[in-house]
C-alpha positions in Angstrom: -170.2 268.5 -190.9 -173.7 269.4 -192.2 -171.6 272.6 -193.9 -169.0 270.5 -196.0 -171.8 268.2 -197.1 -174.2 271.3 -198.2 -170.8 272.3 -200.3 -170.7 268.6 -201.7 -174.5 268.7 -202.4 -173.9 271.8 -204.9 -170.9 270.9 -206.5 -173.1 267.5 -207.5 -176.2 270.3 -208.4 -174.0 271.8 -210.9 -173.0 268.8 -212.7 -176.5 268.2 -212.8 -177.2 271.3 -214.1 -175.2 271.1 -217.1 -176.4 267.2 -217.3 -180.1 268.8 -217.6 -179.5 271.8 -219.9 -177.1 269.0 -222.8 -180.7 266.9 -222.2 -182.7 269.2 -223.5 -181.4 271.0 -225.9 -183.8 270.4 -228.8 -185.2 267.5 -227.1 -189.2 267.6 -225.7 -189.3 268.0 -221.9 -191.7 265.8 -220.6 -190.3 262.7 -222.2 -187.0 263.3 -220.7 -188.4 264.7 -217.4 -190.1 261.2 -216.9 -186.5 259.5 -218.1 -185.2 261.2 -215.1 -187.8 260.1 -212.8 -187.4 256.3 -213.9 -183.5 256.4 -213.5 -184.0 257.8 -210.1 -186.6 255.3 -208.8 -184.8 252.6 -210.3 -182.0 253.8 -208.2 -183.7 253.6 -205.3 -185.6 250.7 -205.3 -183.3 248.4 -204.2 -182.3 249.9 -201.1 -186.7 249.9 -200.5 -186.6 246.1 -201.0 -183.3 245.5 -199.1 -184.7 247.3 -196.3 -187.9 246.0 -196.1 -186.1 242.4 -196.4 -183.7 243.4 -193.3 -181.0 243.0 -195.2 -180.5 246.3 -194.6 -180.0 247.4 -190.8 -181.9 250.4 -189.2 -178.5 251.6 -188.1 -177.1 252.2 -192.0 -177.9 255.5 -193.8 -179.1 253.4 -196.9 -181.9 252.3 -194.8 -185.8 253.4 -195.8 -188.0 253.1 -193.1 -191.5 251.5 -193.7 -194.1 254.3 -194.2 -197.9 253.9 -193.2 -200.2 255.5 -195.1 -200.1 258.5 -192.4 -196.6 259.3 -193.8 -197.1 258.1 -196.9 -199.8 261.4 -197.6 -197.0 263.6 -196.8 -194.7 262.0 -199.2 -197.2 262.5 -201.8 -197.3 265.9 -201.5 -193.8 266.5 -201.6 -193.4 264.5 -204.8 -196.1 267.1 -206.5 -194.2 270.5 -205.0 -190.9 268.7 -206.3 -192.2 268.1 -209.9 -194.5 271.3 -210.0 -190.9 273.2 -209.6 -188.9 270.6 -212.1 -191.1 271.0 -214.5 -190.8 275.0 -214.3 -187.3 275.1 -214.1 -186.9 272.3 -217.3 -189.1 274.2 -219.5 -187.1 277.5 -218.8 -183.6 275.8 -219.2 -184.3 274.6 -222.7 -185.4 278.1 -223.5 -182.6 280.0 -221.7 -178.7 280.3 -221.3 -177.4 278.0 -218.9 -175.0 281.3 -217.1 -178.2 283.3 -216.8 -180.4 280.3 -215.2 -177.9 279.6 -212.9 -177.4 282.9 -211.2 -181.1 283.2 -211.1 -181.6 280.2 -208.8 -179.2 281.7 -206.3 -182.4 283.4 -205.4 -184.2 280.7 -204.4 -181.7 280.3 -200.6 -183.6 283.9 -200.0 -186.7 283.1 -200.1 -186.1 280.2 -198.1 -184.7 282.3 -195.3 -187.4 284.2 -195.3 -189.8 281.3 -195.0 -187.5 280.2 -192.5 -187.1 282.9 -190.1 -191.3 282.8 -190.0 -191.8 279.3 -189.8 -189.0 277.9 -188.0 -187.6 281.0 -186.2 -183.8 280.7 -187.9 -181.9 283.8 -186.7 -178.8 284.9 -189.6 -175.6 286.3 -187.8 -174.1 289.7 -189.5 -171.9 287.5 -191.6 -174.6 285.7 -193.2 -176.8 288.6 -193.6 -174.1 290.3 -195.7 -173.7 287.0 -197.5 -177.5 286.8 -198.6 -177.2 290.9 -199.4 -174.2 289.9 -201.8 -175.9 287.6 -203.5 -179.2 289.7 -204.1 -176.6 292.1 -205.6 -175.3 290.0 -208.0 -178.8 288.3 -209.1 -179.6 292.5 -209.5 -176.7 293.2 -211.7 -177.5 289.8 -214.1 -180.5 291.4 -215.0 -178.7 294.3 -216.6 -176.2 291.3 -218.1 -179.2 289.4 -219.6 -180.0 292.8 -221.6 -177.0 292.1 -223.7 -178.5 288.5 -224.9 -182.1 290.5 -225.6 -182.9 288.8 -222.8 -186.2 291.0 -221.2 -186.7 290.0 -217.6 -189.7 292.0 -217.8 -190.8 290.8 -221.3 -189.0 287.2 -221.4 -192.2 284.4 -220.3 -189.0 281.8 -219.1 -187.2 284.0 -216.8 -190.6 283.9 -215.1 -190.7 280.0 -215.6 -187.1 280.2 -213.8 -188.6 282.5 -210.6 -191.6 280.8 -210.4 -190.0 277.0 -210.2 -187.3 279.1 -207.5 -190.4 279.7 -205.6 -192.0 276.9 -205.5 -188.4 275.2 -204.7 -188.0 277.3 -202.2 -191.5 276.0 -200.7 -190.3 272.5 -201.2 -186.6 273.0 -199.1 -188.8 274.4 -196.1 -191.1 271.3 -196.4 -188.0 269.2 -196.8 -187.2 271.0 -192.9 -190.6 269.7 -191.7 -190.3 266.3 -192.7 -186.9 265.6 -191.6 -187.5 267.6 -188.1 -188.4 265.3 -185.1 -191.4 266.0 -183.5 -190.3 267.3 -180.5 -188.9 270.2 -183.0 -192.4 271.1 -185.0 -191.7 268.2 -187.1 -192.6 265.0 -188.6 -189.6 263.0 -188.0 -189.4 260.9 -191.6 -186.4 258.6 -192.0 -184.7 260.6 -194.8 -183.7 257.8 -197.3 -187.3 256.5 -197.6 -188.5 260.3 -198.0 -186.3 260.2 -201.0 -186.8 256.9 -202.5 -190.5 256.9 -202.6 -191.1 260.8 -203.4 -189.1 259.3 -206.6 -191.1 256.7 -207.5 -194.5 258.3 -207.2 -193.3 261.3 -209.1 -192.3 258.8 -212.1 -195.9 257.9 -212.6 -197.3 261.3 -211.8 -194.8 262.0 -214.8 -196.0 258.7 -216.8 -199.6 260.0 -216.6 -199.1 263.3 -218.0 -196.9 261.9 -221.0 -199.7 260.1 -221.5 -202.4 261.9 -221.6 -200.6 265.3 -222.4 -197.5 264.6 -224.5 -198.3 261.8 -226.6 -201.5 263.0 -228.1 -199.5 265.9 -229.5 -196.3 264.8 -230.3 -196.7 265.6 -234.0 -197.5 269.0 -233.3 -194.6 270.1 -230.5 -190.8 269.1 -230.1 -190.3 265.8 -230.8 -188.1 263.3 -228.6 -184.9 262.2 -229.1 -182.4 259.8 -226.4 -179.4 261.6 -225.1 -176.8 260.2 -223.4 -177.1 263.2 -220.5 -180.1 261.5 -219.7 -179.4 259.2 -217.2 -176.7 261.2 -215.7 -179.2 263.7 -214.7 -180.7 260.7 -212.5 -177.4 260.2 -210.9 -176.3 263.6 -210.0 -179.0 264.6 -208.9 -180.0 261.5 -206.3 -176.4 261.8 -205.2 -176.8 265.3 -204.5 -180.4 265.2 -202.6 -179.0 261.8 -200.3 -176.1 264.2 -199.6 -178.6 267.3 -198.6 -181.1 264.8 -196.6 -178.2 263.7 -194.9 -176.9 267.2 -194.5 -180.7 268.5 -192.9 -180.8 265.5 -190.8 -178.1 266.7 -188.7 -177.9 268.2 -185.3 -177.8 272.3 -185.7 -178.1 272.1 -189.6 -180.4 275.3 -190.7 -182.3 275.2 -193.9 -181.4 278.6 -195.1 -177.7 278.2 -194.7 -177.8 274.9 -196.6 -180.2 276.1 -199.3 -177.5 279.0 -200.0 -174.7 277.2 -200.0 -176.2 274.8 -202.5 -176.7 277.3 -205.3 -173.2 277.5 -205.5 -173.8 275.0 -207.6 -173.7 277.8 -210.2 -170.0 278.2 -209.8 -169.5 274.4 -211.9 -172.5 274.8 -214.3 -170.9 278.4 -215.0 -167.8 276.9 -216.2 -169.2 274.2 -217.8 -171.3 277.0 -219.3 -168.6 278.4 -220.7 -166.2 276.1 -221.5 -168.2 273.3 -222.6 -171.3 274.9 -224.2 -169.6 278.1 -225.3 -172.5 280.7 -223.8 -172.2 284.4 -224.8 -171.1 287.7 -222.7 -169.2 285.9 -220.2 -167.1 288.7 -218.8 -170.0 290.5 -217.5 -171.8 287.9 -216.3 -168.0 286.4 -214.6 -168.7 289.8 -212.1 -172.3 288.2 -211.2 -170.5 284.9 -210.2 -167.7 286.3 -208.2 -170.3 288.0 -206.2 -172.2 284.5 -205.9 -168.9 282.9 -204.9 -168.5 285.6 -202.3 -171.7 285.0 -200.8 -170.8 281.6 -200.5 -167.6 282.4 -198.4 -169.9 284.8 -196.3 -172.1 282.4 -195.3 -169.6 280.0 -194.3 -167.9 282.0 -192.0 -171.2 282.7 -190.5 -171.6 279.3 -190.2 -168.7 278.1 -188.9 
């Protein structure tokens, strides 16, 4: 089960994707970063109040536990590795081509395994090992692609925008692991809606205090802000897609490397949309990278299964 919903969760990443890139395309990022953290706390607010009203039962998935400030502190943190790694990956979107970003962020799954193997002891079968080799392939051969754009990973400061917000993303899936595991299993044991609801909410005003004292004093000077309609459909896609990976994690047997690969197949949708929406350059070449991405994918679940 945890499978298909990891599947679910990246086809909903993708959208997202495309969402995100339509956002911000001449647009300023923090404005629309904070837009995004609004819509996604207002999303979630209700089911905080419900719950804490009982009018939602502890036996529905909708349900947000009460947090002390004992679990509160470890919410906090999250929120800060989240938006450390959005704001990263939004600045390097607006600057790149959707069909190179994409591909890219199929790196992040390995460096999750890696982090899993030494912190939670996952063990890959053959089949998933040859699944995470594909993938490095391809993410190898889009460097030679990119070339053809002038595209310099060496040379190009938002390619390193792109690895660095991969890195700390991957940081972020393997805390996402701790929080959701019980106790018994090395973990904290959080009820997973609440961990998403409120890591929302304080990341809006982490967000409203750096417009504020960042943004706004130089607005004249830098990209200026405009409303797009992609706006609050970033929200949506997005919340959809982390309640479906909670959910996923939350599960008996699920393994945080297998689920963070599978959801960069979220590149497969913002590919196309790349191309046939948004019209991006050298797509032949770059088609190879995917296949090999899409491969990966079918590796792993067959490893999986």
């Amino acid at each position: 089960m945890w499978i298909i919903l990891a599947f679910l969760s990246a086809a909903l990443l993708g959208f997202y994707d495309v969402f995100k890139k339509e956002s911000l395309k001449g647009n300023a990022v923090i404005p629309v970063l904070l837009l995004n953290t609004l819509f996604s706390s207002l999303i979630f607010l209700p089911f905080i109040v419900l719950s804490s009203q009982n009018m939602i039962g502890e036996g529905s998935m909708f349900y947000c536990a009460p947090f002390q400030w004992e679990e509160q502190k470890y919410i906090i943190l999250k929120s800060v590795i989240v938006l450390t790694s959005w704001l990263l990956a939004y600045f390097g979107l607006k600057h790149l081509p959707l069909t190179i970003v994409g591909p890219i962020n199929a790196t992040r799954p390995v460096m999750v395994l890696i982090g899993a193997m030494i912190i939670f002891a996952e063990q890959l079968n053959l089949w998933q090992w040859a699944g995470v080799i594909v993938a490095l392939l391809g993410i190898e051969l889009l460097k030679h692609t990119s070339k053809k754009e002038g595209i310099s990973w060496a040379r190009n400061k938002w390619i390193y925008f792109v690895i660095l917000a991969n890195v700390v993303g991957a940081i972020s899936g393997l805390y996402d692991k701790y929080l959701m595991a019980s106790p018994d299993n090395g973990g904290v044991g959080l009820n997973k809606m609440a961990v998403q609801s409120w890591y929302n909410i304080y990341q809006f005003f982490m967000m409203a205090a750096m417009l504020l004292f960042l943004w706004w004093p130089t607005r004249k000077k830098t990209t200026p802000f405009h409303w797009h309609w992609g706006i609050p459909l970033i929200s949506i896609f997005l919340s959809c897609a982390d309640f479906v990976y909670f959910y996923a994690l939350g599960l008996d047997g699920a393994m945080i490397s297998i689920v963070s690969m599978i959801r960069r197949g979220s590149v497969i949708v913002s590919f196309l949309c790349g191309a046939v929406i948004l019209h991006e350059k050298n797509l032949r070449a770059k088609a190879v990278d995917l296949l090999l991405v899409i491969l990966s994918m079918v590796l792993l679940y067959f490893g999986s299964k």
